[in-house]
C-alpha positions as CSV (number, residue, x, y, z in Angstrom):
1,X,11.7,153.7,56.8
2,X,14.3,156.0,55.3
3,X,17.3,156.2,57.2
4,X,17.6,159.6,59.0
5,X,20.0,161.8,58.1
6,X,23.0,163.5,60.0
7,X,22.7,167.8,59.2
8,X,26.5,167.1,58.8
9,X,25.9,164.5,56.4
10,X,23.2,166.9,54.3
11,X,25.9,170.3,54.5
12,X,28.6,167.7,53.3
13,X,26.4,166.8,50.0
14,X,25.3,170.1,49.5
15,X,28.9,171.6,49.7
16,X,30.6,169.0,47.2
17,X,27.8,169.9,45.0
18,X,28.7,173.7,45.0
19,X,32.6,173.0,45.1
20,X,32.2,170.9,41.9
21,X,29.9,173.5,40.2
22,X,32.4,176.2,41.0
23,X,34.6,175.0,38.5
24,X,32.7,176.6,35.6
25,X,31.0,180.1,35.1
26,X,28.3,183.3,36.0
27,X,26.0,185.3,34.3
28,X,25.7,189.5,34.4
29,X,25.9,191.7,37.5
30,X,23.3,194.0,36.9
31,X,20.5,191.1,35.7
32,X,21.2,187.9,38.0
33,X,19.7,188.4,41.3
34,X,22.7,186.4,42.7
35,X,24.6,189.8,42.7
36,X,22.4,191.3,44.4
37,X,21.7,188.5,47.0
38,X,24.8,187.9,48.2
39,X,27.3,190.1,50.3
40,X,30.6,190.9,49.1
41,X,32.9,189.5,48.9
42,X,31.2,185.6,48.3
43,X,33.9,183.2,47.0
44,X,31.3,181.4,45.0
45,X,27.9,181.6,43.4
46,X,25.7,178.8,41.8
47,X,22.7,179.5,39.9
48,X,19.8,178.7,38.4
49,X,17.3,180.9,36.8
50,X,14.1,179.1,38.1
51,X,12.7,175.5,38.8
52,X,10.0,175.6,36.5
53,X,12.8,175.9,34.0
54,X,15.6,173.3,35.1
55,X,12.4,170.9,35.9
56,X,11.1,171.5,32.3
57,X,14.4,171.7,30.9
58,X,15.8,168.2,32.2
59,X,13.0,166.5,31.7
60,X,12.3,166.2,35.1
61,X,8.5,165.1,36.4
62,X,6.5,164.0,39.2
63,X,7.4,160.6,38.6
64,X,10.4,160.8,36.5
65,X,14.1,162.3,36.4
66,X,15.6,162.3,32.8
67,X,12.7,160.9,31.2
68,X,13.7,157.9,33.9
69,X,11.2,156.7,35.5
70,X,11.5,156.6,39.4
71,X,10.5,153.9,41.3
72,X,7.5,153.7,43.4
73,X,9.2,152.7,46.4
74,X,12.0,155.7,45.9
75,X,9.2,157.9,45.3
76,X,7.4,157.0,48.6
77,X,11.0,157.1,50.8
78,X,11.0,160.7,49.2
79,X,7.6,161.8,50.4
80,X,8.2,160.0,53.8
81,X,11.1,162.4,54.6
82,X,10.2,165.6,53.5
83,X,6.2,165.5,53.7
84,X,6.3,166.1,49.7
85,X,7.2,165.3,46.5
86,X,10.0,167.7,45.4
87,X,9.9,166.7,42.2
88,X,6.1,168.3,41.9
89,X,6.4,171.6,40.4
90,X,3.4,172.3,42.2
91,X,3.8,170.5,45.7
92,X,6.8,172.8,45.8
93,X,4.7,176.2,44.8
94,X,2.0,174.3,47.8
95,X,4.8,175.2,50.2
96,X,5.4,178.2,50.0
97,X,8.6,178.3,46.9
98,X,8.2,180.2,43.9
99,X,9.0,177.9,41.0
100,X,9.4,180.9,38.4
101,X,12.3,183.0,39.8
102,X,16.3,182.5,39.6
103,X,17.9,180.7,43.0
104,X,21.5,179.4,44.3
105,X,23.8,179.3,46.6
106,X,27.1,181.0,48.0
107,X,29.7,180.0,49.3
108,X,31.8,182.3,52.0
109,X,35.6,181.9,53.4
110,X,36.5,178.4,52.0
111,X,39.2,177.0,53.6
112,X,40.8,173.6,52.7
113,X,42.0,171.0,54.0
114,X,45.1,169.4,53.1
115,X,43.9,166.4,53.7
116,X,40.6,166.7,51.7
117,X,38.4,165.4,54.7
118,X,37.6,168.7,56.5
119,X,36.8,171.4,54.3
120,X,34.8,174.3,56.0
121,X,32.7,177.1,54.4
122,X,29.4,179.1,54.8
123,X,27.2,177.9,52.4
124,X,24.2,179.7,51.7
125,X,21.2,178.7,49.8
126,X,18.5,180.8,48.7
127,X,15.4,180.2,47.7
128,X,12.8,182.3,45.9
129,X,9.4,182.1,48.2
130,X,6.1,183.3,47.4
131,X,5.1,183.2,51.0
132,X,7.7,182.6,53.2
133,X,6.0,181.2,56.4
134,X,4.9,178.4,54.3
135,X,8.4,178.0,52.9
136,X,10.1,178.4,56.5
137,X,7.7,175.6,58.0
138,X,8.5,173.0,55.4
139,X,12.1,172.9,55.7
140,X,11.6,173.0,59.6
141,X,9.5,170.0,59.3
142,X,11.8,168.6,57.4
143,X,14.9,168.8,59.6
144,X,13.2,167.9,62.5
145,X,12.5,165.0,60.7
146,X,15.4,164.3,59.3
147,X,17.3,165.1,63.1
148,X,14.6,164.9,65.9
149,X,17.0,166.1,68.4
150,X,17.3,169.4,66.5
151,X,17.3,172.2,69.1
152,X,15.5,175.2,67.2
153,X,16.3,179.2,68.5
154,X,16.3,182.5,67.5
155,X,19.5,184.9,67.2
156,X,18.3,188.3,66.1
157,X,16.6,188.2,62.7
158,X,17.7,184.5,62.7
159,X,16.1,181.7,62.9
160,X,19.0,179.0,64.4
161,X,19.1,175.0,64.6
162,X,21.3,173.0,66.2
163,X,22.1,169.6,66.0
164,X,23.0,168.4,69.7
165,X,25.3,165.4,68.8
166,X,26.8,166.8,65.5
167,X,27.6,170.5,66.9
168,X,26.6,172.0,64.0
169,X,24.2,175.0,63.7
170,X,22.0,176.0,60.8
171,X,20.5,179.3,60.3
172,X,17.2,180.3,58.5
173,X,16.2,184.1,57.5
174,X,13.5,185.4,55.5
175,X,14.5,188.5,53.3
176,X,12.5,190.5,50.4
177,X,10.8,187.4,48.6
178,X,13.9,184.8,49.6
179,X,14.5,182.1,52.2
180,X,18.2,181.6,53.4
181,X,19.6,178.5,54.9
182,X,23.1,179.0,56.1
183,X,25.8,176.2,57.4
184,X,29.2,175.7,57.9
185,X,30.4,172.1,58.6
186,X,33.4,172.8,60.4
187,X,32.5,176.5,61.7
188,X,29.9,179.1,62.1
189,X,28.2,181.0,59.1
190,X,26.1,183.5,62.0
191,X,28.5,185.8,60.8
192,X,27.8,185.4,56.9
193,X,24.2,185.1,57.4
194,X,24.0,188.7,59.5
195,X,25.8,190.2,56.6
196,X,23.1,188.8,54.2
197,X,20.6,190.4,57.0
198,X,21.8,193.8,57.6
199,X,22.6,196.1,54.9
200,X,25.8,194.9,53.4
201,X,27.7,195.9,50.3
202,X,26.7,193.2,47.9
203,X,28.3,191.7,44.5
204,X,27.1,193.8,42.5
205,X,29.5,196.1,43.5
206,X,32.7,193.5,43.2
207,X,35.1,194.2,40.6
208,X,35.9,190.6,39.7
209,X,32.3,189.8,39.4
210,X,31.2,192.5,37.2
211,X,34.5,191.5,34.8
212,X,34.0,188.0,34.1
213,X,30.1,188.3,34.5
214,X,28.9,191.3,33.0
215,X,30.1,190.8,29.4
216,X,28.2,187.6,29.6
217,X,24.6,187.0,28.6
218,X,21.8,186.9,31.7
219,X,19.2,184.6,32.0
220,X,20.6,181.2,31.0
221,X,20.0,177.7,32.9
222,X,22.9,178.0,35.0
223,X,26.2,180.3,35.9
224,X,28.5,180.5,38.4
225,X,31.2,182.5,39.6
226,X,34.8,181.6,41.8
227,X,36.7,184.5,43.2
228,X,40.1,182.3,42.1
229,X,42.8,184.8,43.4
230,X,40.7,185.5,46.9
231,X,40.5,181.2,46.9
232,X,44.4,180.4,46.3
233,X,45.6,183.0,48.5
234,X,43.7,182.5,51.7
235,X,44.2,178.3,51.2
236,X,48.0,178.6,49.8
237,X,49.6,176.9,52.9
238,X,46.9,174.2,52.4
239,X,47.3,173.9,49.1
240,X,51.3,173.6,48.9
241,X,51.0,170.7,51.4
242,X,47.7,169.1,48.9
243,X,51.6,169.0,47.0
244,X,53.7,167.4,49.4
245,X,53.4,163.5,50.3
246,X,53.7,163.8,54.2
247,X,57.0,162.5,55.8
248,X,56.1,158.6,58.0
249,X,56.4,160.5,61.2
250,X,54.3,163.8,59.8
251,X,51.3,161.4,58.6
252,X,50.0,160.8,62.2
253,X,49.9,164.3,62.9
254,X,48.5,165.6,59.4
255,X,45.8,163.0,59.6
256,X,43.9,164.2,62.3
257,X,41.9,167.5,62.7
258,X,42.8,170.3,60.0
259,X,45.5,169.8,58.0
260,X,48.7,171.3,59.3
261,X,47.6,172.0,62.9
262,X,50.5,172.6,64.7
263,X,52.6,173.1,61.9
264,X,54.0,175.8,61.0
265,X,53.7,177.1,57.1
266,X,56.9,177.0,54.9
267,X,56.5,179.8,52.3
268,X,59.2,178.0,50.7
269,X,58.7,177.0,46.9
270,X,58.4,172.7,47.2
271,X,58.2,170.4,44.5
272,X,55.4,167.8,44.3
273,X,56.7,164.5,44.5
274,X,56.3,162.2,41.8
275,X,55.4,165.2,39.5
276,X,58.4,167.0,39.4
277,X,56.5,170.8,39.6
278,X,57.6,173.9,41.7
279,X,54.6,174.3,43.9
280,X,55.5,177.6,45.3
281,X,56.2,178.6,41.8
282,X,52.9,177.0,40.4
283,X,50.8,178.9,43.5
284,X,52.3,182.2,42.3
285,X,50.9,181.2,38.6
286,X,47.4,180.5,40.3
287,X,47.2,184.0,41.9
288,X,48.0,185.7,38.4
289,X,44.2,184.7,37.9
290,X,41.8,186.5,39.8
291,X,38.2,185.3,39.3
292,X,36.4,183.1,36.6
293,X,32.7,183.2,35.3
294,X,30.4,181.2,33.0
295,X,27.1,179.8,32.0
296,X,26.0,177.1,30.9
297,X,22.6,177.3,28.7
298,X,20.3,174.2,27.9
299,X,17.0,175.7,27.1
300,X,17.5,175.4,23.0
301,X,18.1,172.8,21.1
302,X,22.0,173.1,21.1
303,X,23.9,172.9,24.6
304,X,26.1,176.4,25.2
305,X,28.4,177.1,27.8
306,X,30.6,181.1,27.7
307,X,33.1,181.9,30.5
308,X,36.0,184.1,30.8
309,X,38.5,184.1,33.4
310,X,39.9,187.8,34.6
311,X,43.8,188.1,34.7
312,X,46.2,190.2,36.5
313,X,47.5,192.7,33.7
314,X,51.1,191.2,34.2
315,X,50.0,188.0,34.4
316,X,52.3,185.6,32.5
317,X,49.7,183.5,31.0
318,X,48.8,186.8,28.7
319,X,52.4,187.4,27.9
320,X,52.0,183.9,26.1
321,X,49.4,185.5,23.9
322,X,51.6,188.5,22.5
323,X,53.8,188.4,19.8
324,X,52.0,185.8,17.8
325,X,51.3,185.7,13.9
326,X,48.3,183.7,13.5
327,X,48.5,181.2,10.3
328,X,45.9,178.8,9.4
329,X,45.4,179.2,5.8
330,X,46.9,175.7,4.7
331,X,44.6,174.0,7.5
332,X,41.3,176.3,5.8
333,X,42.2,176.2,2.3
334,X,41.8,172.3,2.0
335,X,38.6,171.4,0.3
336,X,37.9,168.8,2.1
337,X,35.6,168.4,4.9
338,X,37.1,168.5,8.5
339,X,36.8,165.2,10.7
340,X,38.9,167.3,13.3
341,X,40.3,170.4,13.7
342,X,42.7,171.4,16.2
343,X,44.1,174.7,16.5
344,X,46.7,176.7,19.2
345,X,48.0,179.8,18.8
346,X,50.8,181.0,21.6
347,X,54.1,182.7,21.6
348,X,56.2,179.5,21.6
349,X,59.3,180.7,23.5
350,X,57.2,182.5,26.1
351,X,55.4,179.0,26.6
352,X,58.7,177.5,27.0
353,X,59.9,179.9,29.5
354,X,56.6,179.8,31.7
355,X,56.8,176.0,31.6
356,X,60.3,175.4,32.6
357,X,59.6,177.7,35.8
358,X,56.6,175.1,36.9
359,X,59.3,172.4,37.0
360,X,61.2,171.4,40.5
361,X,65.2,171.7,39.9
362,X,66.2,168.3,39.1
363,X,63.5,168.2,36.3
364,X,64.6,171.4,35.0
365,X,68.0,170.0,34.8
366,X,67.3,167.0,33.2
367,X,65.4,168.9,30.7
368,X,68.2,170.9,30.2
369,X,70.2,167.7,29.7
370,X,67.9,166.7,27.2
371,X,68.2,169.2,24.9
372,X,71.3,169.6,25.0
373,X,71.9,165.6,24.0
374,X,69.8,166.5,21.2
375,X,71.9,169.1,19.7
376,X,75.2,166.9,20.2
377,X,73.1,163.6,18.5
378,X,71.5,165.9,15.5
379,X,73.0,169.0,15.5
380,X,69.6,170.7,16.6
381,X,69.5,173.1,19.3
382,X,65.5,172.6,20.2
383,X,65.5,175.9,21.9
384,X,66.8,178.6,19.0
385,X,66.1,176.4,16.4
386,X,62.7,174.8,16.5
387,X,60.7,176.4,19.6
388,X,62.0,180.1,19.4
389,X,61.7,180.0,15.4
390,X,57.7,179.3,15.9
391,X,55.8,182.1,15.2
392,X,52.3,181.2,16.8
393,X,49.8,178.7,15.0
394,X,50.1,175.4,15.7
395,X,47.3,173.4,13.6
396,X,46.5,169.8,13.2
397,X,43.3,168.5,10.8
398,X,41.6,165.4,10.0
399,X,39.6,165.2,6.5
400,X,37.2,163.8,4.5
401,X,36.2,160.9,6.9
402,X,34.8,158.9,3.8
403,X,37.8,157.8,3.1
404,X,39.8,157.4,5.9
405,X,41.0,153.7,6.7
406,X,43.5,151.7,7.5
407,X,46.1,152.7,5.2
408,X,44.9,156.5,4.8
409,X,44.6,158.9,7.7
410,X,44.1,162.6,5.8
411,X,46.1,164.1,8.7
412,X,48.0,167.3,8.3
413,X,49.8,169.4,10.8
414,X,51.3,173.0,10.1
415,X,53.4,174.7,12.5
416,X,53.9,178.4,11.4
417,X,57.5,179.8,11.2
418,X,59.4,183.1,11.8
419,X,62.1,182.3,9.3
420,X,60.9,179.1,7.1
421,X,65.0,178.5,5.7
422,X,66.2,178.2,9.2
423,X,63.4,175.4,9.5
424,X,64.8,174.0,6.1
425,X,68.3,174.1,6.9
426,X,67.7,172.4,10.6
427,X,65.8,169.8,8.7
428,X,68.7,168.7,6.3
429,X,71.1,168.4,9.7
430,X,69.2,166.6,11.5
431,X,68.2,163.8,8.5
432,X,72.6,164.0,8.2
433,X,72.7,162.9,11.3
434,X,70.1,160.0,11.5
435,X,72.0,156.6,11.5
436,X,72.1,154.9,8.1
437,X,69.7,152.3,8.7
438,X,67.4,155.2,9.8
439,X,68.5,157.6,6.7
440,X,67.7,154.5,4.2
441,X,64.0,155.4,5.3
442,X,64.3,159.1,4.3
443,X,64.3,160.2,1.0
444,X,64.9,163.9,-0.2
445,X,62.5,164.8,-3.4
446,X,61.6,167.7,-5.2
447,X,57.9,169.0,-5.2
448,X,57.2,171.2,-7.3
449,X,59.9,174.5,-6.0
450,X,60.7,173.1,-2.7
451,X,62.2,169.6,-1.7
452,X,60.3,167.8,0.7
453,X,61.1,164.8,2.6
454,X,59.6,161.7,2.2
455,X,59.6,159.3,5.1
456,X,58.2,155.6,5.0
457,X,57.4,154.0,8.0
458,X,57.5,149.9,7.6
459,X,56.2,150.2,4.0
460,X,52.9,150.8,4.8
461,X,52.4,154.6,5.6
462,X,54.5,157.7,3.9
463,X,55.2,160.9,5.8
464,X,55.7,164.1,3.8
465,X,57.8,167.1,5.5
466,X,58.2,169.9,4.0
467,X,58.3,174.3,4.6
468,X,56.0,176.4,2.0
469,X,56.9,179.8,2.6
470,X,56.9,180.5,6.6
471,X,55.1,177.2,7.5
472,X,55.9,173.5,8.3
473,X,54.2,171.5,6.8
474,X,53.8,167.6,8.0
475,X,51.3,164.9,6.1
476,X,50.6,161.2,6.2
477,X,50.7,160.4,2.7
478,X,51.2,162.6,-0.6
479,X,47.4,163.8,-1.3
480,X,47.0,165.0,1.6
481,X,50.6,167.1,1.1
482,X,50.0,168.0,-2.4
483,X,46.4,169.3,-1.3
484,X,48.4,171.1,1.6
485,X,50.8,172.8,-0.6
486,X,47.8,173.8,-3.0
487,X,45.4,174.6,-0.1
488,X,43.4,178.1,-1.2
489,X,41.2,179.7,1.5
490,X,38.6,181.1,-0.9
491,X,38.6,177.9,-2.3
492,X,38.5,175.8,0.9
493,X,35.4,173.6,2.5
494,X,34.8,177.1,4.2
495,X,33.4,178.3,1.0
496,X,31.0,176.4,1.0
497,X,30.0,176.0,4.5
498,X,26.1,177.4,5.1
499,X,26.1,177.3,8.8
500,X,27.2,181.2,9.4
501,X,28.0,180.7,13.2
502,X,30.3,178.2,12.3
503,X,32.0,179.9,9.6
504,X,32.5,182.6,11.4
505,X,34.0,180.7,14.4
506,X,36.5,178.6,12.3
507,X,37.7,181.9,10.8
508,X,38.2,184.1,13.5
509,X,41.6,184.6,14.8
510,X,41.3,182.5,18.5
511,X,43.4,181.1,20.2
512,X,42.3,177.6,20.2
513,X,39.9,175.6,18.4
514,X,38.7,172.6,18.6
515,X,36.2,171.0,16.1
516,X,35.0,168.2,16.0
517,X,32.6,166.7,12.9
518,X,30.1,163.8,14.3
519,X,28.7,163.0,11.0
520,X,32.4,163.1,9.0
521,X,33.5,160.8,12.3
522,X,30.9,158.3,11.9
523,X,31.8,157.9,8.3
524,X,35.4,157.5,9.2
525,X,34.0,154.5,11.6
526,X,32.1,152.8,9.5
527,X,35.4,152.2,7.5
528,X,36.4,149.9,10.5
529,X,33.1,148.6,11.2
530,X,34.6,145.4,9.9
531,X,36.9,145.6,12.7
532,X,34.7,146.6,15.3
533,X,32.3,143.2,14.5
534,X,35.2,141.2,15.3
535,X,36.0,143.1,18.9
536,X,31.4,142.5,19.1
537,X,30.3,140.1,21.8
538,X,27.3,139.2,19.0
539,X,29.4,138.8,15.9
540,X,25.9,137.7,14.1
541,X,24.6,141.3,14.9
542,X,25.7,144.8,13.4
543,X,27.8,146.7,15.7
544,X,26.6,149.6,13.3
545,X,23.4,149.4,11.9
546,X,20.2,152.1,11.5
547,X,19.6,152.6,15.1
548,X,23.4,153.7,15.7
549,X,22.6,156.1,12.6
550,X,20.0,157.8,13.5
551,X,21.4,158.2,16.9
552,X,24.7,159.8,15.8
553,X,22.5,161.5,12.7
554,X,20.8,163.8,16.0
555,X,24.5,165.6,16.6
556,X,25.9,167.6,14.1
557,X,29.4,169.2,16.0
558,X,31.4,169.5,19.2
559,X,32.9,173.8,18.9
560,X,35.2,175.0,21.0
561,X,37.3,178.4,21.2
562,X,39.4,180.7,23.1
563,X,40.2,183.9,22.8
564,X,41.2,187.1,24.7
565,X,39.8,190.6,25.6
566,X,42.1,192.6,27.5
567,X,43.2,191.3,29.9
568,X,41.0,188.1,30.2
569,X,40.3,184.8,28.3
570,X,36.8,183.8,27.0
571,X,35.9,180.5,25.5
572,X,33.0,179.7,24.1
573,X,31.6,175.7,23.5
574,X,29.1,174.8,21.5
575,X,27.1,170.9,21.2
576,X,25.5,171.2,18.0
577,X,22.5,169.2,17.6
578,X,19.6,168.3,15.3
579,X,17.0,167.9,18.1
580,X,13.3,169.6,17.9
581,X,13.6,170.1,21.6
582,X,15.8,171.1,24.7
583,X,18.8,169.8,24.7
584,X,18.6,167.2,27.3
585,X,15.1,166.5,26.2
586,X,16.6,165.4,22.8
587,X,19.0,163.3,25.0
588,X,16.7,161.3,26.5
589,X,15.0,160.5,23.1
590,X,18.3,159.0,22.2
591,X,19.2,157.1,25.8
592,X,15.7,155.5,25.4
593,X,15.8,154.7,21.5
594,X,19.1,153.0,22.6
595,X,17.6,151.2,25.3
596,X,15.2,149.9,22.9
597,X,17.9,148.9,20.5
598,X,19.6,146.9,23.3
599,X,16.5,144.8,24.4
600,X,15.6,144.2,21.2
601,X,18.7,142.6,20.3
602,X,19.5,140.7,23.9
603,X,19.3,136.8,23.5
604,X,15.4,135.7,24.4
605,X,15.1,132.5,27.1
606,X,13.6,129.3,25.3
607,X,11.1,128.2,28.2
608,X,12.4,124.9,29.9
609,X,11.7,121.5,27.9
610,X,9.1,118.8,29.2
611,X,10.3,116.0,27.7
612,X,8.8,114.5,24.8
613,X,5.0,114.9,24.4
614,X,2.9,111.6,24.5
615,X,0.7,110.5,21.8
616,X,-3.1,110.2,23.2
């Protein structure tokens, strides 16, 4: 027999299961039922845009999760406690639940605890029904099963449960073509739930909601949505002391019960131990963002996610964005294919500035200390003349994996300049100032109609430094500088790059990139496979062989970006695949062909000797 669950123990899943998927994004106001759904002024939405969909989507059958079989034993435990099996599409559409419409949750007046044990919430779910009674009558089956002491009542247009020895109640309420099961593990929801009811204002009319939802697309797999601001400043007393290790005769008291009971809140900026940040000042950086959206789509071949987080319009994370001169011609002009690329564009000195404020006193002074033992060692004041001279891009690439090895790395890093002699002339004092043993590694050569340093590290790598123009430039090894210092953008591996999307993407002026090459990666690898056999616990087997390549061979690229509209941030991701089939569809083809791979090649048992056979 299954053992029977405590309604506590079922809220508590079903609320780390929202908390977690509340860190990513939503889709639009005006097409995602959610809005409609749920009252204002919900913290956070989850959803999905139908069952039929995720089931089909995941690869997820009447028998099998992931293309993984389940078990016959889990499969009849499953059936045992809710009547059904709720992996069948259609024992689900038996009861009452419409498999083909969007469904979620919400989650109303979070409120931490500092001690991460008692969390409460009203947590809504609802559930698309195509008849309702049928619906209603399952999951009441279900938790009576699950808790027979369940006392059931009615509260209005409510339908209530109680669980006698947890003190928890539950609410149930049918409401055009939905079911809604309410909770709160460590209150009451009654209060949610008759909002969702009567007649409330709902999220379609929330300002944050329709800004980070409704310039993204409607209709994906799944999206969700976090009021941030509403979040930080309603927990902030909870949240400074998540920062604060409690004094030995505070840990009694702020282990039991909600955190801070009988304590009374210091709206004093505290550092966290151990990490040296401002907490009060870090909490003030947190309100400066006031909600965040996403979603995350599955149903092609390629896995998607978009969000975009909303910002105050003096918020000091978008002062890090002005004032920037975005340079990544040297990192696109090399003709090359990218293994990596790695871009950030910010305002260096605003960065500085906003970072140095995170930071409790003493760290502030020691990084103050710091910099200015720098400038007495090297004459190099690291403020004015390195981060304040940085005019925006910061870039770092990885090419042509084919012949990357040991010895060569194809790695280039550009850091654009506001004044490219000040770079130069900081340069020449701090190489004056390096001890002699540590000069003897330097030498100063002309290239071309600049010098450039060249720097050899223990004879077996050379790193090139150099400014061309308004840019730093900084290689390992001399083809990789010479290409650097040629590097053309019409000329570059864009030029000949036939995915559009990607093109595009790599061009456009964002704030961050990230791009990652599988197939230039795995060639890159196979330069070390040598290696790698020697780290294999079957030395006599490949560690790469065709298997491995044709697994890696079914990903293409990992895209990232960032950029901002107004006055909030969107990023876009992109796992770019060479699957026939929904994503995660395509992944299982790949987890099994693997599993095949590994069986194939574990060591077989020879069947036990009998001793020598005896002539007749």
């Amino acid at each position: 027999m299954m053992k029977k669950a405590k309604l506590k123990e079922m809220i508590r899943a079903i609320a780390a299961l929202a908390l977690v998927a509340a860190l990513c994004g939503t889709a639009t106001a005006a097409d995602e039922p959610a809005a409609a759904r749920l009252p204002l002024g919900t913290e956070i939405i989850v959803g999905f845009d139908s069952v039929r969909n995720l089931y089909d989507r995941l690869s997820i059958k009447p028998d099998a999760v992931l293309g993984q079989p389940v078990s016959a034993s889990d499969l009849a435990e499953l059936k045992e406690s809710l009547g059904f099996n709720p992996l069948d599409t259609a024992a689900l559409a038996e009861r009452g639940v419409d498999v083909t419409r969007p469904l979620g949750m919400g989650l109303n007046d979070l409120k931490l605890d500092a001690q991460g044990e008692n969390h409460a919430m009203d947590l809504v779910l609802y559930i698309p029904v195509s008849d309702g009674a049928k619906a209603a009558a399952a999951l009441r089956a279900w938790v009576t099963r699950e808790s027979p002491k369940m006392v059931w009542g009615e509260a209005g247009p409510l339908t209530t449960f109680k669980d006698v020895e947890e003190g928890v109640t539950g609410y149930m309420l049918e409401k055009d073509g939905f079911l809604y099961v309410g909770f709160n593990p460590k209150g009451d929801a009654k209060g949610y739930m008759e909002r969702i009811a009567g007649t409330p204002d709902t999220m379609v009319k929330s300002k944050g909601y329709a800004d980070v939802a409704g310039p993204l697309p409607a209709g994906r797999s799944v999206f969700f949505y976090a009021d941030l601001k509403k979040i930080v400043t309603e927990n902030e007393a909870a949240i400074r002391r998540m920062g604060q290790a409690p004094q030995p005769d505070e840990a009694g008291a702020a282990g039991e019960g909600q955190a801070g009971e009988g304590q009374e809140d210091d709206p004093t900026p505290a550092p966290m131990p151990g990490a040296g940040i401002n907490m009060g000042t870090n909490l003030e950086f947190m309100k400066q963002c006031r909600a965040f959206g996403g979603v995350i789509d599955f149903a092609g071949s390629d896995l998607t996610a978009l969000s975009r987080v909303a910002m105050e319009p003096n918020s000091d994370f978008l002062g890090i964005t002005q004032d920037i001169r975005f340079s990544r011609d040297i990192p696109l002009g090399i003709p090359d294919p990218p293994v990596l690329l790695l871009t950030f564009a910010v305002n260096a000195t605003k960065y500085y500035d906003l970072t140095r404020k995170t930071l409790a006193e003493d760290n502030r002074a020691k990084l103050d200390q710091t910099i200015a033992g720098f400038k007495d060692a090297y004459g190099i004041d690291l403020k004015t003349d390195l981060i304040d001279n940085l005019a925006g891009n910061i870039n770092l690439g990885m090419y042509d994996g084919m012949t990357i090895n040991m010895m060569n790395y194809n790695t280039l890093l550009t850091l654009s300049l506001r004044d490219g002699r000040k770079m130069t002339e900081a340069l020449d004092r701090f190489v004056a100032k390096l001890p002699p043993e540590q000069q003897s590694m330097v030498i100063k050569t002309p290239m071309g109609d600049h010098d450039a340093y060249m720097i050899s590290v223990m004879g077996m790598m050379q790193i090139f430094a150099g400014v061309k123009g308004n840019t730093l430039v900084i290689s390992l090894g001399k083809p990789m500088y010479d290409k650097a210092m040629a590097a053309d953008p019409a000329k570059g591996y864009l030029a000949t790059m036939a995915d559009r999307a990607l093109f595009e993407a790599l061009k456009a002026d964002h704030y961050s990139v990230f791009y990652l090459n599988a197939q230039e990666l795995f060639k890159a690898v196979r330069n070390f496979s040598a290696m790698l056999q020697q780290f294999s616990d079957d030395p006599a087997k490949p560690v790469i062989d065709e298997t491995i390549a044709w697994a890696v061979g079914q990903f293409d690229y990992l895209l990232s970006t960032a950029s901002r509209e107004g006055d909030s941030f969107t990023s876009a991701a992109t796992l770019k695949t060479n699957f026939s089939e929904p994503f995660f569809k395509g992944v299982v083809k790949v987890i099994e062909r693997l599993k095949e791979r590994e069986a194939a090649r574990a060591p077989r048992e020879e069947a036990p000797s009998e001793g020598p056979v005896k002539k007749q």
